[in-house]
C-alpha positions as CSV (number, residue, x, y, z in Angstrom):
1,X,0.0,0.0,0.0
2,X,3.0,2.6,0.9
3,X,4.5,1.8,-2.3
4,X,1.3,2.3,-4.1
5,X,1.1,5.8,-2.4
6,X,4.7,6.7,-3.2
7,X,3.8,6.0,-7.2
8,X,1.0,8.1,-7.0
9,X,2.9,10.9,-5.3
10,X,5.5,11.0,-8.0
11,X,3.3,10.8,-11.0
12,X,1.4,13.7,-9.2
13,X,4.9,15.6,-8.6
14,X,5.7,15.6,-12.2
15,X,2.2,16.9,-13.8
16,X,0.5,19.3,-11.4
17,X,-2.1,21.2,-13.7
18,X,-4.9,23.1,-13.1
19,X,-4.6,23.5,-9.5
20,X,-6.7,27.1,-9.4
21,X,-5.0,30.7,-7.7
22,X,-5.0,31.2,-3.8
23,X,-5.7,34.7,-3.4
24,X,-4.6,35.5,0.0
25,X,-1.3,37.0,1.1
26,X,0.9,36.0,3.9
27,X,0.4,39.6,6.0
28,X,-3.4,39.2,5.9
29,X,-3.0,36.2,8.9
30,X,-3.6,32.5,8.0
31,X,-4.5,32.3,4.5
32,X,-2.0,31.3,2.1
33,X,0.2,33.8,0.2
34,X,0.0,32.9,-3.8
35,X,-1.1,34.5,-7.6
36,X,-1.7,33.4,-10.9
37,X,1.7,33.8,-12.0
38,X,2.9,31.8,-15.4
39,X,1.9,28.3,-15.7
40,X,5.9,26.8,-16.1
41,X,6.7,23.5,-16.9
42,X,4.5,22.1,-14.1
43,X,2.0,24.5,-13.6
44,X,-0.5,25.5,-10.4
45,X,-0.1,28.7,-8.1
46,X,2.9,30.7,-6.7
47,X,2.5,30.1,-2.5
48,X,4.8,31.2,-0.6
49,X,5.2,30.7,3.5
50,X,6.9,31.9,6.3
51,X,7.6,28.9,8.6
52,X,9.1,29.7,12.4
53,X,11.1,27.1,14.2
54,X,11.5,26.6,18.0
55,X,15.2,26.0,17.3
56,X,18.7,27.9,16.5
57,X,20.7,27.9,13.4
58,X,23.3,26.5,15.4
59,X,21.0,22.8,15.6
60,X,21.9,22.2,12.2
61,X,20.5,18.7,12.1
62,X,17.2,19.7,13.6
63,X,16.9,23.3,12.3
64,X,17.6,21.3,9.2
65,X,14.6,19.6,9.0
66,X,12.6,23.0,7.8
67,X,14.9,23.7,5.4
68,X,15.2,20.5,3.8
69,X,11.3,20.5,3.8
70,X,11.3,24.1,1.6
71,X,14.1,22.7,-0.5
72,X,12.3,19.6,-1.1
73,X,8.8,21.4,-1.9
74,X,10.7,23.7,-4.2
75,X,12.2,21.8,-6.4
76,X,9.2,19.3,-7.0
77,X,7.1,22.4,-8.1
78,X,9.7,23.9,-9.7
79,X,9.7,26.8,-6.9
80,X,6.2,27.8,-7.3
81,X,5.4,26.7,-4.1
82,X,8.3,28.6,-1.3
83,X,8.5,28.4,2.1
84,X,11.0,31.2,4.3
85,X,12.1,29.4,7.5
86,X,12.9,31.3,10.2
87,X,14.9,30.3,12.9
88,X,13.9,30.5,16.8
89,X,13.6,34.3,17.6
90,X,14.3,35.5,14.2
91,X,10.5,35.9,13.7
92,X,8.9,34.6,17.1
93,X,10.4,33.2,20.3
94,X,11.2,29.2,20.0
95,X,8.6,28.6,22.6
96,X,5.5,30.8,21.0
97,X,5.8,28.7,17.4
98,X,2.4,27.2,17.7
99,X,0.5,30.1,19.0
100,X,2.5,32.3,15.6
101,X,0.7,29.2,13.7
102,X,-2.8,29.3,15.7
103,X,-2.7,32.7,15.0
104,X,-2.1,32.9,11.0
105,X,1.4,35.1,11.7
106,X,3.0,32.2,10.2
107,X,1.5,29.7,8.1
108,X,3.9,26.8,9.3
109,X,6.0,26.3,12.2
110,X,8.4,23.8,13.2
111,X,8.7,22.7,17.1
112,X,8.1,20.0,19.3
113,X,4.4,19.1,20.8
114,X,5.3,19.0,24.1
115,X,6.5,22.6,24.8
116,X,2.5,23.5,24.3
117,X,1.2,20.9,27.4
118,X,-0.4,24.3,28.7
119,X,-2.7,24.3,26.0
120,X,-3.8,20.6,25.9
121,X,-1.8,17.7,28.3
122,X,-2.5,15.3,25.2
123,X,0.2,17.3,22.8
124,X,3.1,15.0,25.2
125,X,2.5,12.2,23.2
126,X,3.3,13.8,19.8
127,X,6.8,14.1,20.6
128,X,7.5,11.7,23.5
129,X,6.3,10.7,26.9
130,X,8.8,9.0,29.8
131,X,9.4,5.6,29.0
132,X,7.6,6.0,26.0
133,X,8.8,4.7,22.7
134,X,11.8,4.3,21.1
135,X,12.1,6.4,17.5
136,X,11.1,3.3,15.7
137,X,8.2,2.1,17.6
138,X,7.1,5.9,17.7
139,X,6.8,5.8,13.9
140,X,5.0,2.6,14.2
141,X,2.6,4.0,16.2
142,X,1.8,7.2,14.3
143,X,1.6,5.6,11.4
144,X,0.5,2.6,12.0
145,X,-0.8,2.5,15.4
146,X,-3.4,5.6,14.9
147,X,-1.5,8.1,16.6
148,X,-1.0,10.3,14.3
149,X,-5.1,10.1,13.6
150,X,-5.1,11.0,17.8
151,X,-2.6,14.0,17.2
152,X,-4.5,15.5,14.5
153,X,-7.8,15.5,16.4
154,X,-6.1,17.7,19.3
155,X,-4.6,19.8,16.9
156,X,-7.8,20.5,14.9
157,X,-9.3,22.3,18.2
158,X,-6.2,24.9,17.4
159,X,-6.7,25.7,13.8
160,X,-3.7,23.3,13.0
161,X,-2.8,20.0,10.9
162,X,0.2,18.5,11.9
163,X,3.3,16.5,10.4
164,X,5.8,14.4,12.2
165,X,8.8,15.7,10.4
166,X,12.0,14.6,12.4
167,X,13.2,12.5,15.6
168,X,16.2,12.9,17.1
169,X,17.0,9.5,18.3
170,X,17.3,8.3,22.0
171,X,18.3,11.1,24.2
172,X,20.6,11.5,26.6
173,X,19.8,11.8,30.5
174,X,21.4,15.5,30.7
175,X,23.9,17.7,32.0
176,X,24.9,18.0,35.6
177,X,27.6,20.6,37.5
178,X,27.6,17.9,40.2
179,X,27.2,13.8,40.2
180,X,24.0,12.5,41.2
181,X,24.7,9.9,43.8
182,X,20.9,9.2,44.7
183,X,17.5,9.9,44.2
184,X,18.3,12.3,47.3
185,X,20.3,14.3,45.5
186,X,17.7,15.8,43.0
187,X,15.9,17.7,45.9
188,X,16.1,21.4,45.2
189,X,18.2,20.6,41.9
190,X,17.5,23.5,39.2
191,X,17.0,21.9,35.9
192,X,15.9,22.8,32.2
193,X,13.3,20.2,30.8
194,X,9.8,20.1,29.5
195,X,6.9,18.2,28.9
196,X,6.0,15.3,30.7
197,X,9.5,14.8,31.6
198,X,9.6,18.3,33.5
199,X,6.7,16.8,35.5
200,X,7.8,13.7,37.0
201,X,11.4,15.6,37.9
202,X,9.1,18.0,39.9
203,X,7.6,15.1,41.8
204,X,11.0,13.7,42.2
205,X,12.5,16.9,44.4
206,X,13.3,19.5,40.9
207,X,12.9,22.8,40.3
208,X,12.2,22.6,36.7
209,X,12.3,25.3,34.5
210,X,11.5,25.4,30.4
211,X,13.8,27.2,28.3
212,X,14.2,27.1,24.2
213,X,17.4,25.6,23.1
214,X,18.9,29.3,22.0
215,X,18.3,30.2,26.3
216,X,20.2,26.9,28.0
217,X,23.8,27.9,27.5
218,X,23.6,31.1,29.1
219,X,21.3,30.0,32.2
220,X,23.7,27.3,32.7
221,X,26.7,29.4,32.7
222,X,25.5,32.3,34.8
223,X,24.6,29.6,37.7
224,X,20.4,30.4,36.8
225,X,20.0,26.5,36.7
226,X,22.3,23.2,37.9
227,X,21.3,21.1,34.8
228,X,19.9,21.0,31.8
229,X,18.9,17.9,29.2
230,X,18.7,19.1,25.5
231,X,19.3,16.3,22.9
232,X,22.2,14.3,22.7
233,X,26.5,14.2,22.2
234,X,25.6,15.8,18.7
235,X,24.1,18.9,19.2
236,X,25.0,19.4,23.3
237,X,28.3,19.4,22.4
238,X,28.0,22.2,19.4
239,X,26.2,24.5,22.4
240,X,28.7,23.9,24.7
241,X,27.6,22.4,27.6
242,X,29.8,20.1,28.5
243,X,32.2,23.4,28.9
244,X,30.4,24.2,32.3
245,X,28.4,21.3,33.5
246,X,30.9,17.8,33.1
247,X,28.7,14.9,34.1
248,X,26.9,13.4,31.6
249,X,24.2,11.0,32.2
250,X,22.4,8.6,30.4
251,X,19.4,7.4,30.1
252,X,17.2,10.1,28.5
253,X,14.2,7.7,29.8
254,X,12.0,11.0,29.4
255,X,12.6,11.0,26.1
256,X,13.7,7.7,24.5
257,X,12.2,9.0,20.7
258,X,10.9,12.4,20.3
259,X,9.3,13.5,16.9
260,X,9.3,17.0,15.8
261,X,6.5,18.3,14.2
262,X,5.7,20.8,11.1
263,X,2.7,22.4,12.4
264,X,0.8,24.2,9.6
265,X,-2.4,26.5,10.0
266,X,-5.1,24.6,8.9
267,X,-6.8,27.2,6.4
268,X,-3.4,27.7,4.7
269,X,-3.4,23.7,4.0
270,X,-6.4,23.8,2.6
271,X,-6.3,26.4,0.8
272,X,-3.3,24.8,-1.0
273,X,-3.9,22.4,-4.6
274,X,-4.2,18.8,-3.6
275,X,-1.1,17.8,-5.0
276,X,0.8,20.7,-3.1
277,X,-1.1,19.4,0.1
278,X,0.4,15.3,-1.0
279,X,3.7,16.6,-1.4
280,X,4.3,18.0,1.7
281,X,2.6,15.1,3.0
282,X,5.5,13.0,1.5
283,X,8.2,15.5,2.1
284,X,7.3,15.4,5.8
285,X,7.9,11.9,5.8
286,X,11.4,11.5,3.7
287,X,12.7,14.6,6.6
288,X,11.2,12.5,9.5
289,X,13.1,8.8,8.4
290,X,16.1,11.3,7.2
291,X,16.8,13.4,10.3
292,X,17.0,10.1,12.5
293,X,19.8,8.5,10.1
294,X,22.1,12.0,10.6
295,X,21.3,11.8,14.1
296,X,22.4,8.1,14.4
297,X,25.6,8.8,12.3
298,X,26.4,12.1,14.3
299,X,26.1,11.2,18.0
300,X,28.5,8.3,18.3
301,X,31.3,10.4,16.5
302,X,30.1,12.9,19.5
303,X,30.1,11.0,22.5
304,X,33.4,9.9,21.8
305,X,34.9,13.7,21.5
306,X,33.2,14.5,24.7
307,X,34.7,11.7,26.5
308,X,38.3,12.3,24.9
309,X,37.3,15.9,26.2
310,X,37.0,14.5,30.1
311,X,33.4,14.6,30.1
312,X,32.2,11.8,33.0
313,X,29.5,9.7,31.4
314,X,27.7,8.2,34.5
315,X,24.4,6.1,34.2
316,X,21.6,7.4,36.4
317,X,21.6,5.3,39.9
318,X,18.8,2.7,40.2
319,X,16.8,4.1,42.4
320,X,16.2,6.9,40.3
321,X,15.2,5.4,37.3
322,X,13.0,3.1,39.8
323,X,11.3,6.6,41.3
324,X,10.8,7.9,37.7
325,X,9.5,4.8,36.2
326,X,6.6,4.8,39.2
327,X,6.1,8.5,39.2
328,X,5.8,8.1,35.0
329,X,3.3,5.8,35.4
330,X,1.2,7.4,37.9
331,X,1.8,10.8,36.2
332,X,0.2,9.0,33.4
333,X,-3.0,7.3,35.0
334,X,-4.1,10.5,36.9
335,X,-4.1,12.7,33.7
336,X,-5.9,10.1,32.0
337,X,-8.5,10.1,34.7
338,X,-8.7,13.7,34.7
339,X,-8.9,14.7,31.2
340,X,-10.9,13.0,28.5
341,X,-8.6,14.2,25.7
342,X,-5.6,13.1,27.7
343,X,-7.3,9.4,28.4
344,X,-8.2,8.4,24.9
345,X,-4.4,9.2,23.9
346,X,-2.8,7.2,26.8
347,X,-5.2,4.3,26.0
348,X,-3.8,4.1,22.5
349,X,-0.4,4.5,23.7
350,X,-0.7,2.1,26.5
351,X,-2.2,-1.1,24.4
352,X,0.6,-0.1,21.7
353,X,3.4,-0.2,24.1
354,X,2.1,-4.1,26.1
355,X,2.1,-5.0,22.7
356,X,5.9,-3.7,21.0
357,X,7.8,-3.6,23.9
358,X,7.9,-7.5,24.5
359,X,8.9,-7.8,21.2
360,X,11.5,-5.5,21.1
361,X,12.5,-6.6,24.2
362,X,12.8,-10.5,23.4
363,X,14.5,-10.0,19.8
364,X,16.2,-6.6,19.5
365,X,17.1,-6.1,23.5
366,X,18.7,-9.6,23.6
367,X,20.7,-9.0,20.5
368,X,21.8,-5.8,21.7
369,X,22.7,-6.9,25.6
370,X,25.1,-9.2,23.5
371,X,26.7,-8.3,20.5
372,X,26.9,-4.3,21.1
373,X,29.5,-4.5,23.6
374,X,31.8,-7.3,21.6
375,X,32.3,-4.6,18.9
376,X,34.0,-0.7,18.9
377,X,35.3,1.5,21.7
378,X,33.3,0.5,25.1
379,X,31.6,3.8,26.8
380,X,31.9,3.1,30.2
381,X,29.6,4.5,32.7
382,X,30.2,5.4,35.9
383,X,27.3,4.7,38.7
């Protein structure tokens, strides 16, 4: 059936005709910026977008993805169809992407769900909940598990369609000034992270605070906060932090495969042709599949610098991934009992994961317990 849909999308892509003018421009707030410029070889409307991103130039992988997404779209309509990204800041802050969106200043923006939990708890899942899943088995389940069907529905009460369009990968478990020796020792801790994640640290002892990538560095450097997690070797080591805080730890189990997401006001989609609306579709895709691979090829190279660099990579101790894994749970089960939205999310999520995680667990985790430490440079933790 994919392959079916991939044919289709690439006759379409090569003889676009007759798609009909979009009157609207960009300053006039959600509608779609076009006119009834020539035909060219493939034909259909000039549109042009302004697309804001939660991230800094600086995240080249991940401030990548919207690029690669407007490169993509312009070349398969020849650049009648444009989009100008802007990067975290340039246009709105990182953390106000989806209300730019909501509110027509942009017609696209590209962030992660869970910064916008204030808005609707559900909007955790569409990047990545504690002891969620990993990047594959998030894929599976948005496209193939019906949560991407669930993410759209919340997203709908805000005016917006979303795309998963990235994922980082497996994170790591942060950046600490001083080693964590105990579950003890997070009480009072000052730390940067969001979502879901942010909430079970506040019932483990943390002050948590929320900060846009662009905002860690310097909070961490004038003392503001004690730790920070951001994504992994890759990208924490181009902003820095293992210059200031030296103890690394892993696991990210907060975040074990968080998508990113093209949001895109949902009169600006539809006022687009139907083949512009398929190839964004598919362009989503090939940068959410593509993104992971750099990540995957960037980290190791990473960790291994960082390390060379006298960074201490220390595994969390047990009785804090213990705490979090109960505090996860029941995190979980009192939103869903709470809030309706929230419940028919978790459900999906919940049957999904009792049914992949044995299987991962029973093919891929016993593979991996054996053969990945035979091969390569061994990354020892410290406790």
């Amino acid at each position: 059936m994919e392959q079916i849909k991939r044919r289709e999308f690439l006759r379409t892509a090569s003889s676009i005709a007759g798609a009909g003018a979009l009157t609207a421009c960009a300053s006039e707030g959600p509608s779609t910026a076009a006119s009834q410029g020539g035909a060219g070889v493939i034909g259909g409307p000039r549109v042009e977008w302004r697309v804001a991103s939660s991230f800094p130039p600086s995240m080249d992988i991940s401030q990548g993805g919207p690029l690669r997404v407007a490169e993509r779209i312009a070349a398969l309509t020849e650049g009648r169809f444009t989009m100008r990204v802007f990067a975290a800041n340039e246009l709105v802050p990182g953390l106000q992407v989806m209300d730019a969106v909501q509110a027509g200043t942009t017609q696209a923006g590209f962030t992660a769900g869970y910064y916008y939990v204030g808005k609707h708890p559900g909007l955790a899942f569409d990047t990545s909940v504690p002891f969620g899943f990993d990047p594959r088995q998030q894929n599976a389940w948005m496209y193939y598990g019906g949560g991407l069907e669930l993410m759209r529905e919340i997203h709908s009460e805000f005016g917006i369609i979303n795309f998963p369009c990235g994922n980082t990968g497996g994170q790591m478990g942060g950046w600490f000034r001083q080693p964590l020796n105990s579950a003890a020792d997070l009480n009072g801790l000052r730390m940067r992270i969001p979502g879901i994640g942010g909430e079970v640290m506040t019932r483990m002892g943390v002050s948590v605070q929320v900060l846009a990538g662009g905002d860690i560095y310097p909070a961490l450097e004038r003392g503001a906060i004690d730790a920070c997690e951001w994504i992994g070797p890759y990208d924490d080591m181009n902003l820095g932090f293992h210059l200031i805080a030296k103890n690394y730890y892993t696991p990210g189990w907060w975040e074990p495969g968080p998508t990113l997401t093209l949001q895109v006001n949902q009169q600006a989609f539809n006022a687009l042709p139907n083949t512009y609306q398929e190839m964004l579709t598919e362009v989503c895709k090939e940068v959410n599949f593509n993104m992971l691979n750099q990540y995957d090829a960037a980290n190791p190279r990473a960790l291994v610098t960082l390390v060379e660099q006298g960074v201490q990579l220390r595994a969390f101790p047990d009785d804090i991934l213990e705490i979090a894994w109960n505090e996860s749970n029941a995190y979980l089960e009192e939103q869903a009992a709470a809030h309706s939205g929230f419940r028919k999310i978790y459900e999906s999520f919940k049957a999904f994961r009792e049914t992949i995680f044995p299987w991962f667990a029973e093919n891929e985790g016993r593979y991996a317990r054996f053969a990945f430490p035979k091969v390569g440079r061994a990354m020892t933790t410290t406790g």
